[in-house]
C-alpha positions, 0 to 999 in steps of 0.5 A, a space after each residue: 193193477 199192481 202197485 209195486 215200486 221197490 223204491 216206495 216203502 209202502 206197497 199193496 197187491 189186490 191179487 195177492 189173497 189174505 183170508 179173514 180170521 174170525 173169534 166167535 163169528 167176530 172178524 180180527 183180521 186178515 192173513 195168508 192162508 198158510 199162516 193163517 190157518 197155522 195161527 188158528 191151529 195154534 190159538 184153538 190149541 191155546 184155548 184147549 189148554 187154558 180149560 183144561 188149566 181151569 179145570 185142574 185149578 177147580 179140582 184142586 181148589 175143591 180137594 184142598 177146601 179152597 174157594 172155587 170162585 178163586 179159579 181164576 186168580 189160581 190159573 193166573 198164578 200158575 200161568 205167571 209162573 211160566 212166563 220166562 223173567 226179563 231180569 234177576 236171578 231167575 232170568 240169569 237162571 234161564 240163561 244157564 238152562 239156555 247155555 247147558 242146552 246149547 252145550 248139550 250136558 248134563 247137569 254134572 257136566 254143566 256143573 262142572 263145566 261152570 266149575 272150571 270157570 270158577 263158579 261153584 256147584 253151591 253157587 250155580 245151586 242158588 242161582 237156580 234157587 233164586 238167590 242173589 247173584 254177587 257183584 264178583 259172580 257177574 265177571 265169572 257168568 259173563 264168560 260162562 254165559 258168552 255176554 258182557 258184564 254189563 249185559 249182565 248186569 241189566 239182566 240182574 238189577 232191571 233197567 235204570 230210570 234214565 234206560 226207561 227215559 225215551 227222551 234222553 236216548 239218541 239213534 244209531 245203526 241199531 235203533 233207538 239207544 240211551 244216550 250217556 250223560 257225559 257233558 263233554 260228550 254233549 259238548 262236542 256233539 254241540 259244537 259238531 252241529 253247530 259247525 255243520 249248520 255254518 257249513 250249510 248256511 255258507 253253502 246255501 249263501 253261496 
C-alpha cells in the first residue's frame, strides 16, 4: 500500500503511474503521462530544428566555398549565439530588451524613457553594440533596470574568485551565500559559538 507520511521527506506511491521515455529504443527514464508526452513533443521538435540547422550550414558552406566537414563547428557558432549571456554588456543587453518588453514601448520610447533616467540614446546604442558599460552607468541602469548596484555590477564583471569559492560561503534562509571576509565579523560569530557551546555544556552538567 501507499507509503505517505508528510512528515517523511521521501515518499513513493506504486499507483501513482510514470511512463518511460525512450531515445532511439534506449530507455532514459520515467514521467507523468502529461509531461511525459509534452517533453517528447518538445525534444523531437528540437531535433527537427537542429537538421534543418545542419542543413542551412552546409548550404552555406557550399555557396561561399567553405569546407563542408566544418558543419559542425558552423552550427555550434550559431547555436552559441543564441544562448542568453550570464554577464557583461550583453547579458545587461538583455535586461534592457527584458525591461522594454516589460513596459510594452517601443524602441523611441524605450529610448527616451532611458533618456529621462539620464542615460542617452548614444550610450543605450553601445550597450546594445556590446561596449563597455562605465562605473558611472551602473547607478543610472540600476534604476532603469529596478535591481541594485551591485546586482549590477556582478552581471557586468562575472563572479569573483571568493563567489566561486564554495568553502567560504555560509547559509541562510535563502541557500548557500558568500560569506564576507570582515575579521570582526568572523570574530563576533567566534565568540557567539563559543558561548553557546558553554551554554550547552552548562545545560548538559546540570
Amino acid at each position: 500500500m501507499p507509503f505517505k507520511n508528510k512528515s517523511q521527506p521521501w515518499q513513493f506511491d506504486p499507483y501513482d503511474p510514470y511512463f518511460p521515455i525512450s531515445y532511439e529504443g534506449v530507455g532514459v527514464g520515467f514521467c507523468k503521462l502529461d509531461f511525459a508526452a509534452r517533453i517528447v513533443e518538445v525534444l523531437n521538435e528540437d531535433g527537427k530544428l537542429r537538421k534543418a540547422l545542419e542543413m542551412a550550414c552546409v548550404d552555406l558552406l557550399r555557396q561561399s566555398g567553405g569546407d563542408p566537414n566544418r558543419v559542425d563547428e558552423l552550427v555550434n557558432k550559431y547555436l552559441e549565439r543564441t544562448e542568453r549571456p550570464k554577464h557583461g554588456t550583453g547579458a545587461i543587453a538583455f535586461l534592457l530588451r527584458d525591461r522594454q518588453e516589460e513596459l510594452d514601448m517601443s524602441d523611441k520610447e524605450f529610448a527616451r524613457f532611458c533618456e529621462s533616467y539620464k542615460l542617452s540614446p548614444e550610450e543605450l546604442k553601445d550597450i546594445y553594440e556590446g561596449k563597455e558599460v562605465t562605473n558611472s552607468q551602473l547607478g543610472v541602469l540600476a534604476r532603469i533596470l529596478r535591481i541594485s548596484v551591485e546586482e549590477l555590477t556582478v552581471m557586468r564583471d562575472g563572479p569573483t574568485k571568493s563567489d566561486l569559492d564554495i568553502s567560504s560561503w555560509k547559509t541562510n534562509e535563502c541557500g548557500l551565500q558568500p560569506q564576507k571576509g570582515d575579521p570582526k565579523t568572523k570574530l563576533f560569530a567566534l565568540r557567539r559559538t563559543q558561548a553557546l557551546k558553554r551554554k550547552i555544556v552548562g545545560a548538559n552538567s546540570d
